[in-house]
C-alpha positions in Angstrom: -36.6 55.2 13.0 -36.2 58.8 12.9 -33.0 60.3 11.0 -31.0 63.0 12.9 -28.7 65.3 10.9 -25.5 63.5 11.4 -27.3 60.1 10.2 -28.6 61.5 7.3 -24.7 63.6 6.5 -22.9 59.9 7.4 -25.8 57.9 5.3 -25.5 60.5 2.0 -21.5 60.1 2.5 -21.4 56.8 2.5 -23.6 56.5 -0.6 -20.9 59.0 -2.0 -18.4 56.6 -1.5 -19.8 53.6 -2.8 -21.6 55.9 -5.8 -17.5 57.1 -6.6 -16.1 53.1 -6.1 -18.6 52.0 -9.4 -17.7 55.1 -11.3 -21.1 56.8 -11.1 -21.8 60.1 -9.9 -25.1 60.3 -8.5 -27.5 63.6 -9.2 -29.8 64.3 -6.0 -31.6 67.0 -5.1 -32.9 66.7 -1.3 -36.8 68.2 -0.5 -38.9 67.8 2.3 -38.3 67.5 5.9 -34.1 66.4 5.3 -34.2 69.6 3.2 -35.2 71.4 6.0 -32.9 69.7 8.5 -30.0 69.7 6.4 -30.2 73.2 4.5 -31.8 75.3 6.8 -31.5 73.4 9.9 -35.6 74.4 11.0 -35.7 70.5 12.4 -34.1 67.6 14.1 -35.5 64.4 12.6 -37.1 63.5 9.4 -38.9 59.9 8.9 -36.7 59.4 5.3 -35.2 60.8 2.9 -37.2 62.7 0.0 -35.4 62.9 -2.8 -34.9 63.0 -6.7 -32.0 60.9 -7.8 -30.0 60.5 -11.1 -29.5 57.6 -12.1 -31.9 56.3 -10.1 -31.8 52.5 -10.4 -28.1 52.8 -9.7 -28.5 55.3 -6.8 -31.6 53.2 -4.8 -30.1 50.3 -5.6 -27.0 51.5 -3.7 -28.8 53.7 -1.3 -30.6 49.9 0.3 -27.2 49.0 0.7 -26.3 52.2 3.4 -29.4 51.8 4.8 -28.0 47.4 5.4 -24.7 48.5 6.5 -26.2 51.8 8.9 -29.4 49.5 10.4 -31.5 52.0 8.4 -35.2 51.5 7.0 -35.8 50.1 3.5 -36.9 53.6 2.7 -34.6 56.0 4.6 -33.9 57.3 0.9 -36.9 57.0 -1.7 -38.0 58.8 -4.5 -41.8 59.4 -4.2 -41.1 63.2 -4.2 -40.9 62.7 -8.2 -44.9 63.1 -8.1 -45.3 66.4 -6.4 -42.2 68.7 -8.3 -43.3 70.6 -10.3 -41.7 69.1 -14.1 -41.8 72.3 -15.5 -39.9 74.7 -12.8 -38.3 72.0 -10.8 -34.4 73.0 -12.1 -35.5 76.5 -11.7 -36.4 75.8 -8.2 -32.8 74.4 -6.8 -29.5 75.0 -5.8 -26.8 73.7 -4.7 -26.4 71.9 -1.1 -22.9 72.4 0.7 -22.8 69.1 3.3 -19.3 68.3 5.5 -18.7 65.1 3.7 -16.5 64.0 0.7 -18.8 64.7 -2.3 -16.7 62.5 -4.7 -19.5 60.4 -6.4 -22.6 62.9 -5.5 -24.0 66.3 -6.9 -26.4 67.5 -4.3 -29.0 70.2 -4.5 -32.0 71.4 -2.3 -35.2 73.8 -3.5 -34.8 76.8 -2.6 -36.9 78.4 0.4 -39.7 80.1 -2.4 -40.0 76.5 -4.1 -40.1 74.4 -1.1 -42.5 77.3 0.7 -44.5 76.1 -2.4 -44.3 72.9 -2.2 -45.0 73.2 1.1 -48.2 75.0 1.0 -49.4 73.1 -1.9 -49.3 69.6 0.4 -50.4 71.8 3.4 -52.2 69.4 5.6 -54.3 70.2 8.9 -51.9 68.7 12.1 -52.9 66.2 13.3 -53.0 65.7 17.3 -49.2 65.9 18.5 -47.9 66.2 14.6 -47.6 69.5 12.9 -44.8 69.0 10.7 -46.5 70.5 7.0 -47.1 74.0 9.9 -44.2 73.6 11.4 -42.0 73.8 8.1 -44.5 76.6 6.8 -44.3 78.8 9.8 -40.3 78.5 9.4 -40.5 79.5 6.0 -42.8 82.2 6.2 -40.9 83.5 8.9 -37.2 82.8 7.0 -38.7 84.8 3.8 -40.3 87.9 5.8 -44.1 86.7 4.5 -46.7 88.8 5.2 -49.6 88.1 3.2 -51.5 85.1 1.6 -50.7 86.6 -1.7 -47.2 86.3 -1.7 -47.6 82.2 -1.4 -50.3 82.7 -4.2 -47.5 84.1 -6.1 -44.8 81.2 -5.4 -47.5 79.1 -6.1 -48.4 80.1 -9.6 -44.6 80.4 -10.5 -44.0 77.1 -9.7 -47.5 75.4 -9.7 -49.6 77.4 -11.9 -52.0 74.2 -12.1 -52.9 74.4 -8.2 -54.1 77.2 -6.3 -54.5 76.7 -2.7 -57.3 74.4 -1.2 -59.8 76.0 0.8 -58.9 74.4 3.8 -54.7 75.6 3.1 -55.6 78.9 2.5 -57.2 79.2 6.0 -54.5 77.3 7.8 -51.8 79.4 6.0 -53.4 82.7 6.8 -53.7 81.6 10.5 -49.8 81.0 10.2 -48.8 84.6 8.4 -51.4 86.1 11.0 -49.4 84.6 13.7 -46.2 85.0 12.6 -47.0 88.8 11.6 -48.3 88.7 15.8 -44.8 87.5 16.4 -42.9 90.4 14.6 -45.0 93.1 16.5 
């Protein structure tokens, strides 16, 4: 099942409400493909929910019960983001997410465009035939932040992910995005 926008703004309300009914306030910042649906609103559907959530027994724990009451996967919300931030410039690389629901019980956050751009380009995958989602989000991006050259993702890259330059194979399908995006401008 694919999450729209307004099942991922009803599902993240709900866990609001049952986060704020035990007295916890829940700490989540939002990345991936629901960051880019629900902060910058470059897609319609995301397979889950990538996230970073404090606590984070309490907030899965209530976050299976949504996804009971809304007929949602097991997984609509997980937290296997946790092993691509980068630990050392992940706060750096937020800010704060303004959603149409009663917030009572959440703090949300989403990276900002240069962390996710890194992010991004750091998992840059190939398409594959009739998926082109990692492209997709990176042309939007590049676009968004006025990208012209590979160098300027170089440089997000070493702020927030000194530790990984770009593959061989990402550099070449990045440049062929800023090439045609710069096309696109002319």
């Amino acid at each position: 099942m694919k999450l729209d926008r307004e099942t991922i703004v009803k599902a993240l309300g709900r866990l609001g409400e049952l986060a704020h009914e035990r007295g916890i306030e829940l700490h989540i910042c939002i990345y991936g493909g629901s960051a880019m649906i629900l902060a910058y609103d470059s897609r319609l559907v995301s397979k889950d929910v990538d996230v970073i959530i404090h606590p984070s027994e309490e907030g899965l724990a209530l976050a299976r019960q949504v996804g009971e009451e809304m007929g949602l996967h097991s997984e609509w919300l997980n937290n296997e983001v946790r092993y691509f931030v980068s630990e050392a410039k992940d706060r750096e690389g937020r800010r704060p997410l303004d959603l149409p629901i009663e917030t009572r019980g959440l703090k949300l956050e989403v990276p900002t465009a240069n962390y996710l751009l890194a992010m991004k380009a750091r998992a840059c995958r190939e398409a594959l035939p009739g998926v082109s989602i990692d492209e997709a989000d990176l042309r939007f991006l590049i676009r968004k932040m006025g990208i012209n050259s590979i160098e300027q993702i170089e440089a997000q890259l070493e702020r927030y992910f000194p530790e990984n330059p770009l593959r061989p194979g990402s550099r070449t399908i990045i440049q062929r995005i800023i090439e045609e995006v710069n096309h696109e401008r002319e």
